[in-house]
N, C-alpha and C positions, 0 to 999 in steps of 0.2 A: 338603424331601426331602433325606434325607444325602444327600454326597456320595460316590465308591468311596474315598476318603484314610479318611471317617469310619468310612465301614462296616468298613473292612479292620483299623482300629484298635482300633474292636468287637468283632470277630473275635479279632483276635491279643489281646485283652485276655479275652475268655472263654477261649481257648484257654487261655492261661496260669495261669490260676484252675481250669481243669481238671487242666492238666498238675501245677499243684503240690498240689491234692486226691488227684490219683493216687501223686504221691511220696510223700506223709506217711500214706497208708492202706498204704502199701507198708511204708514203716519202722514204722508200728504195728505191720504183722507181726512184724517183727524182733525188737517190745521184749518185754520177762520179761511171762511170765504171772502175776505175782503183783508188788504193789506192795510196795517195801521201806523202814522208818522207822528211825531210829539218833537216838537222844541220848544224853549221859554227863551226870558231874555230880559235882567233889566236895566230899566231906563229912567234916568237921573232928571226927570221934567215933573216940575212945582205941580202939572195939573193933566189929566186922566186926556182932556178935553182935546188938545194938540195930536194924541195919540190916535182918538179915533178918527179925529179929521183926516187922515193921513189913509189908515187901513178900512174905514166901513164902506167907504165910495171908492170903487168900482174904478174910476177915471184917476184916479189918483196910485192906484199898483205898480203903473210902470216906473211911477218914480223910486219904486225900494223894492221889487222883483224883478225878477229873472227874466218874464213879462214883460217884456221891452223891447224896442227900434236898435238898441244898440247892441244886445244879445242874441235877437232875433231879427236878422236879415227880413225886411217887405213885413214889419210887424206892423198892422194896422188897431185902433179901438176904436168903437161905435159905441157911443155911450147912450144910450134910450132914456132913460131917467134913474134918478137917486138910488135906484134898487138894483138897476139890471144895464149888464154892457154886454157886447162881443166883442171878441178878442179875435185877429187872425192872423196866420204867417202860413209860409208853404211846412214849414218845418211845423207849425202844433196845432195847422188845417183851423178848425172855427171851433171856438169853446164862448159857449155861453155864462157868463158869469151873473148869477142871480143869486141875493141878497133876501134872507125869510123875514120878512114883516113882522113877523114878530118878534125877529132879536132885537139886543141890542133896545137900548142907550149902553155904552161902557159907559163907568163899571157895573153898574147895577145889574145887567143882565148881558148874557153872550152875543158877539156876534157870530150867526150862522149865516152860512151863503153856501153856494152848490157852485161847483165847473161842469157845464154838461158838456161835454167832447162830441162834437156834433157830427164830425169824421169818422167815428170811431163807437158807430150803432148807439147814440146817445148815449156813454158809460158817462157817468156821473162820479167826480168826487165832491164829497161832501163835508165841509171845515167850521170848526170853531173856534173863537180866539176869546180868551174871557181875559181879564184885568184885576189886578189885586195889587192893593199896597204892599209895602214890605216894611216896617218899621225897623229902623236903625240907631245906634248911638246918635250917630251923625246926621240924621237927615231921615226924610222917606225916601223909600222909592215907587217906580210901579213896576211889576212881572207881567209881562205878556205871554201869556202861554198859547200857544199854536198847535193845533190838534188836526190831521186830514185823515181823513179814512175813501180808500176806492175799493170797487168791486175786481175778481178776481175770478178768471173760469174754472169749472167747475173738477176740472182736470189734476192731477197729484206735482207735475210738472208745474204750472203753473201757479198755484200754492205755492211752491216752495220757490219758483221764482220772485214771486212776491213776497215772501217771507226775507229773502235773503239779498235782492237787490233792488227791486220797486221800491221798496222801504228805506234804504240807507238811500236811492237816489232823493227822492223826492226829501228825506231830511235834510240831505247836503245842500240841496234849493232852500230850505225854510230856511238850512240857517244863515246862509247867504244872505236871502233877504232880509231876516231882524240884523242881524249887522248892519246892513246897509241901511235901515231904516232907521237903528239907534244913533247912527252918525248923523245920518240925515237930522233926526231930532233936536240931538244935542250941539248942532252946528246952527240950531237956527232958534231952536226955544229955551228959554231960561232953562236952569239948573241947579240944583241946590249944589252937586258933586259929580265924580267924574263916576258911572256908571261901571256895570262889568261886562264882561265878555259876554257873548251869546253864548248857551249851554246844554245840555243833554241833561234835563231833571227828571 
């Protein structure tokens, strides 16, 4: 039979596992409704122009994302025109990929574009990639910065699932694909020098 030392230790040991379930579903309320992902990255190319041929059309993703036949088992794309495609697998169901008319030319202005998940009660994320020189001793560069933001329910749980691994997944993707994109770049278009790592700025 416990003793009252054991029990009360029990007690004050549940108590505390409550008390701190109560705090962190409290600061779930607090945190953004919507989870947010940032990577940059640059790239050692004489001209802005090679860059966005690559990322503003839609038909051309699979070749430096994750978004692809060879990642994605039965991946198909339907490209409609210059602003807007679908994308589908059994694995990421039908995402609508549209491109806001009014972004863009890099660099002078951002590109924005939306993924509507069409599986998945139309949740939309929503992306910006803007372009900036980098002025160096040696050379310029350009920095791609890569920005997604998605929505998140409204729940303390899901918050902080968002906060804590929605977020690091979809970064390990972006940065995947600037990697593979800077390669891709630098394997095929001039260069004044040898570029850096993709990076967390």
């Amino acid at each position: 039979m416990l003793s009252k030392a054991s029990l009360r230790t029990i007690l004050f040991s549940a108590l505390s596992v409550v008390l701190l379930l109560l705090v962190l579903a409290g600061i779930g309320y607090l945190l953004p409704r919507e989870w947010t992902a940032r990577q940059s990255i640059e790239l050692a190319v004489t001209t802005p122009k090679v860059v966005e041929e690559l990322i503003a059309a839609p038909q051309n993703w699979p070749q430096w994302t994750p978004w692809n036949p060879r990642d994605l088992p039965g991946f198909a794309i339907r490209s409609k025109d210059e602003l807007q495609a679908e994308w589908s697998s059994p694995e990421l169901g039908r995402v609508h990929w549209k491109r806001e008319p009014s972004s863009g030319p890099l660099p002078k202005a951002p590109l924005r574009y939306q993924l509507i998940f069409e599986d998945a009660n139309g949740a939309t994320v929503r992306g910006t990639m803007t372009l900036e020189p980098v002025h160096r001793g040696d050379g310029e560069l350009w920095r791609l910065i890569w920005t997604q933001r998605g929505p998140l329910r409204s729940d303390p749980l899901s918050r902080w699932v968002g906060l804590l691994v929605v977020r690091s997944l979809a970064e390990g993707d972006m940065k995947a694909a600037l990697t593979t994109l800077k390669e891709r770049l630098e394997r095929t278009a001039p260069s004044r020098h040898a570029g850096h790592e993709a990076g967390h700025h």
